[in-house]
C-alpha positions, 0 to 999 in steps of 0.5 A, a space after each residue: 500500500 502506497 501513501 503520498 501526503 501533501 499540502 494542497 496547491 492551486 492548479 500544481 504542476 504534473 509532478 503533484 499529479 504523478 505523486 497522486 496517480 503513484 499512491 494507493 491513498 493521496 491525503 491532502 494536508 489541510 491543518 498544517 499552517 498556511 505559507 506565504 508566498 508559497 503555491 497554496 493560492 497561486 501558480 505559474 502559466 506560459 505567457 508569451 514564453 515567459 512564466 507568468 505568476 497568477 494569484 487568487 486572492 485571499 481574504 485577510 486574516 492571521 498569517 498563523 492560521 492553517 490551510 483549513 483555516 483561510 478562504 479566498 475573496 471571490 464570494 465577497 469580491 469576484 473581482 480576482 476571479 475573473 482576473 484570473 480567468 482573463 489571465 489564462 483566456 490571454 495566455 491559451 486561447 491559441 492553444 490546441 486544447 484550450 477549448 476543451 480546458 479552459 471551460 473546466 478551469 472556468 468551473 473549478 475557479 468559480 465553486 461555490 465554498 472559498 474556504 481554501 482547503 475545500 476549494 484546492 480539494 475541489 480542484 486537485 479531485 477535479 482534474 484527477 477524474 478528467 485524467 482518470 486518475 482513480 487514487 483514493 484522496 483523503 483529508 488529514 484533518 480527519 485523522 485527528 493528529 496530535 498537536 504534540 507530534 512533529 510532522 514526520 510522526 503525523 506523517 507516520 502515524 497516518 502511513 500506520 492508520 492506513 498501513 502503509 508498507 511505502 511513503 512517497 513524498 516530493 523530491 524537494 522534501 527530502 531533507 525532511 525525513 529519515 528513512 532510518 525512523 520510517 524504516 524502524 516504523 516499517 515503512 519503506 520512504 521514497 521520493 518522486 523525481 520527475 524525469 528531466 525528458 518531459 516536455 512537450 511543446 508550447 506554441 514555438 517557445 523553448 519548453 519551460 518546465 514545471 509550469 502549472 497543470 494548466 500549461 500541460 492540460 493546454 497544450 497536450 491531449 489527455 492521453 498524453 497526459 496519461 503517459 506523462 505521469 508515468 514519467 518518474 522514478 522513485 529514489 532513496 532518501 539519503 538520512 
């Protein structure tokens, strides 16, 4: 059995997606603290070649507050939806799937709960059925943590409750975890690197990689898609 925990991103890139479509549970960290300036409520798209930041606004409120915590503006002010509609509709409306996508995207941005965890939820468990991605995905904050545990014990302990014989997290976690302390739990850890091969074209640009999904959905059919989430390999922590 297979687990993969991450916090929830808007709109992330194809490796978030390999992760999810790798394990037999994706459990979305909803009650860890919110990050700023981090890609909880924003991303990166392709404009005129470069990449270009797009952002839905939040709603002010302590920066301590978890993910579950925060909500987004749009209901009060759509003003930053739209924003953030028109930045995608100037930046792919020349590309191949864009008349496919773009009504998809319209849809996730326009639900109807801003709270932001139920929100990015929504989106990841939304583009997840469009690739038939078939991952049961859970919610941490129902397996009632602790608050005295650290998060790799969280982590482990909810490996334990769904008794997983493998963790896999991001690559760019990989100073965060012992694999001598998942080992002793018996929990093989692995991380997921995705291969430097991908790449697909997008328009006549040099390929910018780790754009958000939205960059891939825009320019690929979904078979195709599906084949590059299986353009991975798991490797060995170091710790």
């Amino acid at each position: 059995m297979d687990v993969s925990i991450m916090q929830p991103y808007l709109f992330p890139y194809i490796g978030y997606f390999q992760m999810i479509n790798c394990s037999d549970y994706f459990v979305i960290a909803d009650d860890v603290q919110f990050i700023r300036k981090g890609w909880i409520n924003r991303n990166r798209i392709l404009l005129n070649g470069e990449p270009l930041l797009i952002t839905l606004p939040l709603n002010r409120d302590s920066s301590f507050l978890d993910i579950n915590k925060r909500s987004f503006v749009m209901q009060s002010d759509p003003r930053g939806s739209r924003a953030f509609l028109n930045k995608i509709v100037n930046s792919y409306r020349k590309a191949p799937e864009f008349k496919l996508i773009y009504p998809l995207i319209e849809v996730i941005v326009n639900f109807s709960n801003n709270n932001v965890a139920e929100f990015l939820t929504n989106s990841i468990k939304e583009i997840c059925v469009f690739l038939d991605i078939e991952t049961e995905i859970l919610i941490e904050s129902s397996f009632l943590l602790s608050p005295e545990l650290d998060y790799q014990d969280s982590v482990i302990y909810v490996c334990k409750e769904l008794k997983a014989k493998r963790y896999i997290n991001s690559i760019g976690g990989m100073d965060l975890y012992s694999k001598r302390k998942f080992a002793e739990n018996g929990i093989e850890l692995k991380f997921i690197k995705t291969r430097e091969t991908l790449e697909y074209r997008q328009f006549y640009y040099q390929f910018v990689p780790n754009l958000s999904i939205i960059d891939v959905m825009m320019f690929n059919p979904r078979d195709r898609i599906k084949a590059m989430l299986t353009e991975y390999d798991l490797v060995e922590g170091h710790n």
